[in-house]
N, C-alpha and C positions, 0 to 999 in steps of 0.2 A: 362379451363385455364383462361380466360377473367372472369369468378366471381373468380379465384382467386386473377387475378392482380386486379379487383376491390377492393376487398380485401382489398387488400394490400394497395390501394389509401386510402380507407377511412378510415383505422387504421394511417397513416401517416401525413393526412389532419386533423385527429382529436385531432395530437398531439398541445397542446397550444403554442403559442407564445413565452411564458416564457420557456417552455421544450424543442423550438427547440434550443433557444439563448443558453442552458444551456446545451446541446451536444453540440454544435458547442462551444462550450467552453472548454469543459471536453476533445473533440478530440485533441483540440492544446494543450492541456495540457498533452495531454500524451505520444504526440509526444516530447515534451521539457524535461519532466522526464525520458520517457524513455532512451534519446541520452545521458542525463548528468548521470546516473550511470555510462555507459563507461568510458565518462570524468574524472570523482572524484574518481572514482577506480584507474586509471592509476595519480593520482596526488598524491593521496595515498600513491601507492609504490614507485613512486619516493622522497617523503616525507622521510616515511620508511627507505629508503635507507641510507638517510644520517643523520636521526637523532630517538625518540624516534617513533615507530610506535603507531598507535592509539588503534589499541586493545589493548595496554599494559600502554595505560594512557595517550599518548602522544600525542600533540599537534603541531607537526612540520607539519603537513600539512597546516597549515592559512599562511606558507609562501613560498606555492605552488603555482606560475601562473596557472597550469594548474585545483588545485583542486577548487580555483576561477572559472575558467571559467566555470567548470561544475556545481559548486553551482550556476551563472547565470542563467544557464540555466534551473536548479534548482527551481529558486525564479521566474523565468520568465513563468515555466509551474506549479506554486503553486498559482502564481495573478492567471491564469485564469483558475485554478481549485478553488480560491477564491471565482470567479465572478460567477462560473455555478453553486456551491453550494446556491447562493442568485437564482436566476431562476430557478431551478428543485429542485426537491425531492432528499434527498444523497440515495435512492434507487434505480435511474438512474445515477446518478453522478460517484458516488463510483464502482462501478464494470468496469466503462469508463477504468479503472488504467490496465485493463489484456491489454491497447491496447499498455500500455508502456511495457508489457511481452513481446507484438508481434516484439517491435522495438527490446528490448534487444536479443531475440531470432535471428531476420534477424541480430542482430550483432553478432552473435555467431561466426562464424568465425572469423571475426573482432575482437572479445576478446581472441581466442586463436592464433591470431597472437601477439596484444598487450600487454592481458593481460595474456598470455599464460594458460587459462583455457580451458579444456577439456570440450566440451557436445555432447554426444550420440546422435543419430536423434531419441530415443526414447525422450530424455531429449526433446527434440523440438516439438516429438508429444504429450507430455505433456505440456507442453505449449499452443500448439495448442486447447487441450483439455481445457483447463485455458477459452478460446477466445471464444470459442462453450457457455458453462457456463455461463460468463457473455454478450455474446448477449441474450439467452436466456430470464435473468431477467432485460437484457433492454426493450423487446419487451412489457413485460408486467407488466410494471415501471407505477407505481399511478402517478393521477395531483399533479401538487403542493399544498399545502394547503394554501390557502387565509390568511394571518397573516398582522394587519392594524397598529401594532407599536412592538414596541419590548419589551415593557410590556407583551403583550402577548406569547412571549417566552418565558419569565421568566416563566409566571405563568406556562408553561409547564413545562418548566426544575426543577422546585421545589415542583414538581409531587411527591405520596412519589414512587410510583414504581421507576421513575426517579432518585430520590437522594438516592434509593436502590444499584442501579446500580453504581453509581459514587462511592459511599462506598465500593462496590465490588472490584471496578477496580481499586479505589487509597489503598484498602487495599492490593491487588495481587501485584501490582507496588511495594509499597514499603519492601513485605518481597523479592521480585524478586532483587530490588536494593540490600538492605542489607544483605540477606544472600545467595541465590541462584549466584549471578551476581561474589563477588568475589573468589567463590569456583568452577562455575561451565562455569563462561563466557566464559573463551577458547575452552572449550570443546563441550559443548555442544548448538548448532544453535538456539534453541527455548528461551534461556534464554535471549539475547539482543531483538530479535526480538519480543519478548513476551511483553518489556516492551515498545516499539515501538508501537505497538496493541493498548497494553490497553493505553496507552497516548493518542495513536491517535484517539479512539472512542469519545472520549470529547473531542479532539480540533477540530474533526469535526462539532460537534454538537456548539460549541463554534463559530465557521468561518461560520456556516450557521449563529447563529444570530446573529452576527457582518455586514455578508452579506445583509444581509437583512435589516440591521439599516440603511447601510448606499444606499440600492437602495431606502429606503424609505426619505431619506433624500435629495437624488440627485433628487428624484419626487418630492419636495416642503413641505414635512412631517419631518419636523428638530429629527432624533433621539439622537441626540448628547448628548442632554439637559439632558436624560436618567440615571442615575446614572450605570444602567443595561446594557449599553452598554459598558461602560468604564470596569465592570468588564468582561462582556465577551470577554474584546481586554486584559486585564491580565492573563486571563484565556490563549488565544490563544498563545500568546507571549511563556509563562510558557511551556506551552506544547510544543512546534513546538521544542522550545531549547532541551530540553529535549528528542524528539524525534531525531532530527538531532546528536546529542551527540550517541547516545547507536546506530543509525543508520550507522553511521562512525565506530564505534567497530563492527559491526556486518559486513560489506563491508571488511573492513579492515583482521577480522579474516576468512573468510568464503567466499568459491566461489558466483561471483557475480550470478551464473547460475542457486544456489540452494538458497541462500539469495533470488531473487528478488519475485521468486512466494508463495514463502511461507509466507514473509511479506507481501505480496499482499491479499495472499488468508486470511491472521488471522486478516488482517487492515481491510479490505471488510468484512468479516461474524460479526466481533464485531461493527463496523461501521453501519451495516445493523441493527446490533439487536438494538444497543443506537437507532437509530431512529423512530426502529416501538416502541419502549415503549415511545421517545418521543414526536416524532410527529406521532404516531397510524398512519401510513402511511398502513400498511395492513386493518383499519379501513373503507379504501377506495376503495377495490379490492374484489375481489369476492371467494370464494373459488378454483374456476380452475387457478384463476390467481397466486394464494398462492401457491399453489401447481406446477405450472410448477415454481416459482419462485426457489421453495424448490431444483425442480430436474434441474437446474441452479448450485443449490450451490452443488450437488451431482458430477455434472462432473468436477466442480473446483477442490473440493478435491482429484478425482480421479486424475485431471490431474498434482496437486501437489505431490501424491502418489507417480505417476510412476516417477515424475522427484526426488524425494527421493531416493527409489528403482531403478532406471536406471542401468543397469549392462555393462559391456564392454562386446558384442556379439560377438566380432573376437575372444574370446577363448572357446564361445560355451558353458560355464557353468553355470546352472543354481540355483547356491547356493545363497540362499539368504544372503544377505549384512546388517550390522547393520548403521542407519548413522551418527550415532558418527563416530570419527575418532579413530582406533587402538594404543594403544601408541607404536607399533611398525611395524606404515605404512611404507610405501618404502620412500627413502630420499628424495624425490619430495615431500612428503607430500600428493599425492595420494593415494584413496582409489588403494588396489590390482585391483578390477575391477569399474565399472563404474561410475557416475560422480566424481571427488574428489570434499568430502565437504572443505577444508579448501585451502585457496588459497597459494601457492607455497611459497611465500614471509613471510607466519604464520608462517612458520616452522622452526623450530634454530634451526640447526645441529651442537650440542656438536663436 
């Protein structure tokens, strides 16, 4: 037991400087995010209520106090998921977000008083499963890579593997926007969150080196001057909006219970992959580290699966469930058995 707490000292002691400021970053950060989904969800349908809802185009929530206050707190836990992406690798940063699962989940109850959504305690031990996962691939998260101006992120990002990728993901975005999004958005959960994803994989990559411009600029190393900077803050801008936008549709239409991990788990695994192509972050880990990293993203999914799949267990039956929503659910807009995907308020009874 003593060589193992030693252990455990000297994998801890040997985390740098930068990687600790950059958990203690990514933790407050996901404590902020995770409270303001509750927030913004409940500002939502009161929004909802009284005027166009947002899955259906509409806008009436920007004159919601309450969906403010959750976007605060919103913007307040994205500065300092800002800040930890300049100080750590988004290989340690980015999986930090299951601990906003953990908050949404301890609100679970709290949501099906306010937000009257339904979750299963399997729904929760998937979740949990979510938490297992991403400690995992914290434990054995690479140093940060030494970068002396932000010229030198360009050169990476205009890598051709790199602007492979960006082609990838601005070409899937855009047949997702135009053809998939207004045929299939109501229906089906992957189609907003999808474009949430792939958005988010480059404005991560974007916010790290904007991040990084400007901790090198607060050191005495002006990046401003940089032409490369300024595109990476239009870059960021661009996307965050974009993100925020289809993220409100997807809240909006779709329980917050099964929205939050699944967008977690497809921001995280695309997130992870933009970075080892662009900053070769696996370049620096050894292959056992690679490998427990992999079996990290094994129980994510899994633990996403089951909150998919979650079935209502007070009736005992073990038929599996499709998770689309039936076009002829019960008038609650619940699935027959376990979690409902679409939240209560989605549903217009003719």
């Amino acid at each position: 037991m003593a060589g193992g707490a030693g252990s455990w000292v000297v994998s801890y002691t040997g985390m740098s400087a930068d990687n600790i400021k950059g958990l203690v970053l990514a933790l407050s950060s996901s404590s902020f995010i995770g409270a303001s989904f509750i927030v913004k969800k409940k500002g939502l349908k009161k929004a909802g209520a009284s005027g166009l809802r947002a899955g259906a185009g509409g806008y009436s929530y920007l004159y919601e106090p309450l969906w403010w206050a959750g976007m605060i707190a919103m913007i307040v836990g994205e500065v300092a998921n800002f800040a930890a992406y300049a100080f750590a690798p988004a290989i340690l940063v980015t999986p930090l977000g299951a601990l906003s699962i953990i908050i949404r989940c301890n609100f679970a109850a709290l949501a099906h008083i306010i937000l009257r959504e339904r979750l299963h305690i399997f729904g929760i031990l998937g979740c949990v499963l979510c938490v297992v996962g991403s400690t995992t691939i914290v434990l054995h998260a690479p140093q940060e890579r030494a970068i002396e101006s932000v010229a030198e992120v360009w050169d990476l990002a205009t890598e051709p593997a790199f602007l492979l990728y960006a082609a990838v993901v601005l070409a899937a975005v855009f047949i997702l926007v135009f053809y998939f999004v207004p045929q299939y958005g109501q229906t089906h959960i992957m189609v907003y969150i999808g474009v949430c994803s792939l958005v988010g994989s480059l404005s991560v990559m974007s916010v790290k080196a904007l991040g990084i411009a400007l901790k090198l600029t607060f050191s005495g190393m002006n990046q401003l001057i940089y032409p490369q900077t300024w595109i990476f803050t239009i870059v960021v801008i661009t996307c965050i909006i974009t993100q925020m936008n289809y993220l409100n549709k997807a809240l909006d239409t779709f329980n917050t219970a099964v929205v939050s991990p699944i967008y977690y788990t497809m921001f995280t695994s695309l997130t992870i992959l933009a970075s080892v192509i662009m900053f070769k972050d696996w370049d620096r880990q050894n292959p056992t580290q690679i490998v427990t990293e992999m079996c990290g993203f094994v129980t994510i999914l899994s633990g996403t699966f089951l909150l998919h799949k979650t079935k209502d267990m007070a009736d005992g039956l073990s038929t599996s469930l499709s998770i689309r929503l039936p076009k002829h659910s019960d008038e609650d807009g619940y699935l027959t058995e376990g979690i409902p995907l679409r939240s209560p308020r989605s549903i217009n009874v003719d």
